[in-house]
N, C-alpha and C positions, 0 to 999 in steps of 0.2 A: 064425524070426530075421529081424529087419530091419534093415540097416547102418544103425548111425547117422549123422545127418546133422550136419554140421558146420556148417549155414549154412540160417535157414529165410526160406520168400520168402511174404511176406503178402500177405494178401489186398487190393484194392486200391479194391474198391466199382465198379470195370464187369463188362459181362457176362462174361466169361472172365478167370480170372485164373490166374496159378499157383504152385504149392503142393509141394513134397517130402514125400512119405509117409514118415508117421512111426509107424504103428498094420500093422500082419498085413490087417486087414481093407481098408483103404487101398492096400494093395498088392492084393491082393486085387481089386479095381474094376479096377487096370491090369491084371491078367491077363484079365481079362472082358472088357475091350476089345478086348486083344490076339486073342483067340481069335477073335470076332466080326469084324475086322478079317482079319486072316493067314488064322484054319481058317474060316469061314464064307464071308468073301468071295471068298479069295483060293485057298481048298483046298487052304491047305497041310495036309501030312502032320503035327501036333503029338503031342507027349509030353505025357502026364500022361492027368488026369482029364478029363472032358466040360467044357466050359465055360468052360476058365481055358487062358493057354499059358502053363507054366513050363516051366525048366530049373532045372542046379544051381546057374545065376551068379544068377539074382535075389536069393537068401539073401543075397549079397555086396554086390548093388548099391544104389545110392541111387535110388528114382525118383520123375521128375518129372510131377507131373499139371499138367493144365489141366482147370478147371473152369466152368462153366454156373450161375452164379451163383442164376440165376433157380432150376435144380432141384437144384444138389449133383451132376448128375452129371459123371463123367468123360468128356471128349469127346477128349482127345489125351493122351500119356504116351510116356517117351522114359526109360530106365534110365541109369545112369553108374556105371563101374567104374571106380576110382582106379587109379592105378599101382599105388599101396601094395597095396591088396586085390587087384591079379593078383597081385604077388609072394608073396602068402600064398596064392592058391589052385593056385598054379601058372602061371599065364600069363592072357592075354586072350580072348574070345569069339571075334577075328577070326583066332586062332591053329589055328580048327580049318578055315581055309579058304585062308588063305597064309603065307605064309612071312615072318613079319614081324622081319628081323633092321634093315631098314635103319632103319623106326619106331622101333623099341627102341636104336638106336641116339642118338637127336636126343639134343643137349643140354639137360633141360629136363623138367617136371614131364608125365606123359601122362593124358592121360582118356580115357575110349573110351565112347561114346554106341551107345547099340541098340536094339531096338526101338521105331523111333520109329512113332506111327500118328495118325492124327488118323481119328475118327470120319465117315462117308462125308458126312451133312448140316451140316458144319462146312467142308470142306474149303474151300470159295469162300470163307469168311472169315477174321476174323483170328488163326484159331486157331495156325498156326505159326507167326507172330508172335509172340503170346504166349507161347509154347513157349518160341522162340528165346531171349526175354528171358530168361527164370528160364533159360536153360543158359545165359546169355552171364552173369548175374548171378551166377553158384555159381562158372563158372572165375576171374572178377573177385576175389569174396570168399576163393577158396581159393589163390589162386595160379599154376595153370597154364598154363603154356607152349604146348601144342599140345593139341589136343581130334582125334578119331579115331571114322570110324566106316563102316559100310557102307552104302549107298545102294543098294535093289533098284531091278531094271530089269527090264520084261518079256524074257523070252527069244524071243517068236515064232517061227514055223517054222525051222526046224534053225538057231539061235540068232540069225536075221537082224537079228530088230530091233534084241538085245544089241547087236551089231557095231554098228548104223547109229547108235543111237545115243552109243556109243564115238568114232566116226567127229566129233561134236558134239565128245563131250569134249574131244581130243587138239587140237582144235583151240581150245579157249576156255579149257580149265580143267588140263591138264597138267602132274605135278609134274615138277621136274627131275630128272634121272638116279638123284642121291644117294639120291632116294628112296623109288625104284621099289620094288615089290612082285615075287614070283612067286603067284600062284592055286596051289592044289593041284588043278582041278578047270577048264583053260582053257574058255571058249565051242567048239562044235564048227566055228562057224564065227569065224573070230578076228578077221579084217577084209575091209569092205568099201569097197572105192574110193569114194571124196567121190563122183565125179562119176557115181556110179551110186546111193547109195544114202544117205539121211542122217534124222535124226527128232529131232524136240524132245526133251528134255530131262524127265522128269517132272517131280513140282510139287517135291516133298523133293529131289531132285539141283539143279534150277534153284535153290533156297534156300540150299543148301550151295554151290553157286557164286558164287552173290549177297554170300552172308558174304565169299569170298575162299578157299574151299577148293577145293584141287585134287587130282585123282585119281591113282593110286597107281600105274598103271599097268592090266593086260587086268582085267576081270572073273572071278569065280569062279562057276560054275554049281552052284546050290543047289536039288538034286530035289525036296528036301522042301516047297519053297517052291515049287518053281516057276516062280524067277526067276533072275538073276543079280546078283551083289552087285558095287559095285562101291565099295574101300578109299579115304575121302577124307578129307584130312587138312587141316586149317585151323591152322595159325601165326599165334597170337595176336596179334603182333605186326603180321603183315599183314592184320589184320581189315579189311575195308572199311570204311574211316573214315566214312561215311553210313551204314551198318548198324549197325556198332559204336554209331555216338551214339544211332542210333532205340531199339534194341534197348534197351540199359541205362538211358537216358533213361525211356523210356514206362514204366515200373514204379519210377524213383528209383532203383535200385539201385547 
């Protein structure tokens, strides 16, 4: 099964463009990415069969590729689960690692964004870029109020680097009180002093910062992954006015 899409983003004639899967097989390329990106590089622990990473929410989701004009393939991909389709399956992806009343509470339509990955010899380019547009273009066209999603961070020894860089966030990108999170699964180590300890930002967290999203509160420690996630939430409304215009501009949308 593959959720139908409500809004499709065309191709545009440069090298990367993107596209919402609309065919099994199509999704299909995004799990293979996925796999290669997470279980290859990354070693996580995945489900399923060799080669692909699924769960039960892709049936539900909508997903986003970016594409390599030149060969067809897929080089980045990022899923979206509607509000509407948690309430049908029961709840959100981020529900099995915090405690999401205060989210669920905002006035306003939700999207939840996951497995975002951009393949490793794309990275330096404008691949999340073009990413960004086709999600910024889909919540445009459908509606939505806030978009939702987690942003992994390496853990390094007994969760330091988590912390350190935590330590970045709280200070740049911080949501207010209303709409803090709990983890079910805190970092072992939860904080570390600015003035002893601090770390950039990854490329996907520094992006979601960039837009205007900010973090949800501590992180969740995810064995399987072997990272920590950390819940960031973007209010359409406060998109960053120069991202917003790049973003939806560069594709017409």
């Amino acid at each position: 099964m593959v959720a139908s899409a409500s809004a499709s983003l065309a191709k545009r004639g440069e090298r990367l463009y993107v596209e919402i899967a609309t065919s099994e097989s199509e999704v299909r390329e995004a799990q293979a990415l996925r796999y290669q990106v997470f279980g290859e590089e990354m070693g996580a622990r995945l489900k399923g069969e060799p080669g692909y990473d699924h769960d039960t929410f892709d049936d539900h989701c909508q997903h986003l590729l970016v594409r390599d004009s030149r060969t067809g393939r897929v080089v980045g991909c990022t899923r979206l689960l509607t509000d509407a389709s948690a309430a049908r399956i029961g709840g959100f992806y981020s529900e099995s690692e915090f405690e999401l009343d205060a989210i669920k509470r905002l006035d306003g339509r939700l999207l939840e964004v996951g497995r975002t990955c951009i393949a490793p010899e794309f990275r330096q380019g404008p691949a999340i870029a073009v990413l960004w547009s086709g999600l910024a273009g889909f919540v445009q066209l459908n509606g939505f109020d806030y978009l939702f999603g987690c942003a992994s961070v390496p853990l390094g020894e007994d969760d330091i680097q988590a912390a350190a860089i935590m330590n970045r966030l709280r200070r740049q990108a911080l949501a207010p009180e209303d709409r803090r999170i709990t983890p079910r699964a805190p970092l072992l180590t939860t904080q570390v002093d600015d003035d002893v300890l601090d770390a950039p930002l990854p490329p996907l967290l520094r992006a979601y910062v960039r837009l205007g999203a900010k973090a949800c509160g501590e992180p969740c420690r995810d064995p399987d992954f072997g990272v920590a996630d950390v819940l960031m939430l973007l209010d359409i409304d406060a998109m960053s006015p120069a991202y917003s215009r790049h973003f939806l501009d560069r594709h017409g949308l």
